[in-house]
C-alpha positions, -999 to 999 in steps of 0.1 A, spaced: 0 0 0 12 33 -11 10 67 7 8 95 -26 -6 126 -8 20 149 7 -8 157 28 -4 128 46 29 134 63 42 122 85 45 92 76 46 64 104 51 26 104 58 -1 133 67 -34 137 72 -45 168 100 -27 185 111 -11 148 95 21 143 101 48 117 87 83 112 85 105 82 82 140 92 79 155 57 99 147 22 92 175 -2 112 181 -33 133 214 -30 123 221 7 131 194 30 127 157 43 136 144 76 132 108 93 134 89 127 139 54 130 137 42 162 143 1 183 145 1 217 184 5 214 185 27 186 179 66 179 187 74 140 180 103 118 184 97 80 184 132 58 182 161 83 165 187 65 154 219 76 132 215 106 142 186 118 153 201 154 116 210 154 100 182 144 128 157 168 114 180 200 79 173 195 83 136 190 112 124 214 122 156 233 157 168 247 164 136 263 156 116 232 177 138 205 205 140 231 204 98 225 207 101 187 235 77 178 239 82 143 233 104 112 226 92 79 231 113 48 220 102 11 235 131 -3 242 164 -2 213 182 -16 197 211 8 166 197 10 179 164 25 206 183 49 196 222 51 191 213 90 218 194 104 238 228 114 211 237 141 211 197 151 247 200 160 245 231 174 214 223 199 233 191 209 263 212 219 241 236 238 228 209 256 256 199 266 259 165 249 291 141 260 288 109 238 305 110 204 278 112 175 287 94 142 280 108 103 273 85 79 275 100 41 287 93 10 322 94 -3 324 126 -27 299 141 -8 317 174 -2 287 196 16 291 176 50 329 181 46 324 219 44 293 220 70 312 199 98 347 218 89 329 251 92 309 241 125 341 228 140 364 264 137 330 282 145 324 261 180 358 250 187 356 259 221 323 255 229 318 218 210 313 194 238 309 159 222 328 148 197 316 142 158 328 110 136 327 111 103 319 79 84 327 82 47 315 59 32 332 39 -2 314 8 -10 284 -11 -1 295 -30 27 273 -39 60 277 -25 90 262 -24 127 251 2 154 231 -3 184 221 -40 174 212 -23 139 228 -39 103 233 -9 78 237 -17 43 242 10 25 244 11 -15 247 29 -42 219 46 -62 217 69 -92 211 107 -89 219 131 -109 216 176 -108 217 199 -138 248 213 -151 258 241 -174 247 238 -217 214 218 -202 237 187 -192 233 165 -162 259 149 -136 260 122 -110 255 131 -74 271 111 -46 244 92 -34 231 64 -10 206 42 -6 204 24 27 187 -5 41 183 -13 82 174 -48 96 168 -54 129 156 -85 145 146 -100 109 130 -72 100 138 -43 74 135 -10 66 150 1 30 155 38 22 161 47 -17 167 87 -10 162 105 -42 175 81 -74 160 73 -110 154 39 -120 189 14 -110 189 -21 -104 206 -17 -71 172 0 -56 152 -25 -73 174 -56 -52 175 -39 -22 134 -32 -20 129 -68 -29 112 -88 3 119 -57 26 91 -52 54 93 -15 43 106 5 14 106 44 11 104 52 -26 112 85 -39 89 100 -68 102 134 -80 100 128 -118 80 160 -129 60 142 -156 50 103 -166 82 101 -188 115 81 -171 142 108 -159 181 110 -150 175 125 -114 144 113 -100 112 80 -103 82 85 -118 53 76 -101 46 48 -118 84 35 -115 83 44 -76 50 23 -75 63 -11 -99 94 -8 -72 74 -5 -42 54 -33 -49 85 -58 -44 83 -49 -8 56 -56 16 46 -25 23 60 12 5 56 46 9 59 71 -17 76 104 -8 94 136 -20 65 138 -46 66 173 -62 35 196 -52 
């Protein structure tokens, strides 16, 4: 079952102890997710508003347990609110590291956490890891397995040309079951393998028309995908 309406955000789904929240996933203005287990606190693609939306739903307390950040890439609209994350969990006086998970190439979380660092040198109280990441190999936090893996977006150039973004997919399992996120991507086999049997994918759908596009699924692509799993969401649907 698919969720079209971007009226219909947030976005929720739970199984069991595995819980995931869509706050919002628009094209050009933001998205922003929680996924939660009893021993986990993620957010994947901070954008703007996220610090907003993490107070109402889990509080000080809760954000100041967030673990891990997960990037897809390095568009504004997936990371144009990480700076007041950071800077809120510094206020607050946070002590245990906090790990960034992003793309290799991905060159705006280089400049945001090289910038944030000479700006709060002195005032930084926890420590920030950078994970970098090159291939498509799993990896666990918090009793979470990660697989991350590569998708295909692309952004406009100069003379009406396109080029590739860095860009992730990622996929969580806990306790056999699975979450897979496809951040923004057109149509690549990799998406298509990972959504396959998961208990939940998250399909992006940004093409502006019906016809198949470098940078983003159609709706009808999102949906055929979608299907594979056993239960989808579409987001990041243009207005």
């Amino acid at each position: 079952m698919a969720n079209k309406a971007l009226s219909e955000y947030p976005l929720v789904w739970k199984k069991e102890d595995f819980f995931i929240k869509i706050f919002c996933s628009i094209p050009s203005i933001a998205t922003g997710i929680l996924i939660t287990t009893p021993k986990a606190l993620f957010v994947v693609d901070p954008g703007d508003g996220i610090l907003r939306d993490l107070n109402d739903e889990i509080g000080t307390k809760g954000i100041l347990n967030i673990s891990d950040i997960f990037i897809s890439h390095g568009h504004h609209d997936h990371l144009g609110g990480i700076w007041s994350l950071l800077t809120y969990l510094s206020v607050m006086r946070r002590k245990d590291d906090l790990t960034i998970h992003y793309p290799k190439g991905c060159n705006e979380i280089i400049s945001i956490y090289k910038a944030f660092v000479k700006v709060y040198k002195k005032e930084i109280s926890y420590t920030i890891n950078l994970n970098q990441i090159s291939d498509e190999k799993s990896f666990s936090r918090n009793s979470v397995k990660i697989k991350p893996f590569k998708v295909n977006h692309r952004e406009t150039a100069p003379r009406n040309k396109t080029v590739p973004v860095p860009s992730l997919g990622f996929k969580f399992f806990y306790e056999g079951k699975s979450i897979c996120y496809g951040g923004d991507t057109s149509f690549c086999k990799s998406l298509v393998n990972n959504v396959k049997g998961s208990d939940l994918s998250i399909i992006e759908a940004g093409a502006l028309g019906t016809e198949s596009s470098e940078m983003h699924l159609t709706i009808n692509e999102a949906i055929k995908i979608g299907e594979l799993s056993k239960k989808y969401f579409l987001v990041h649907i243009p207005k």
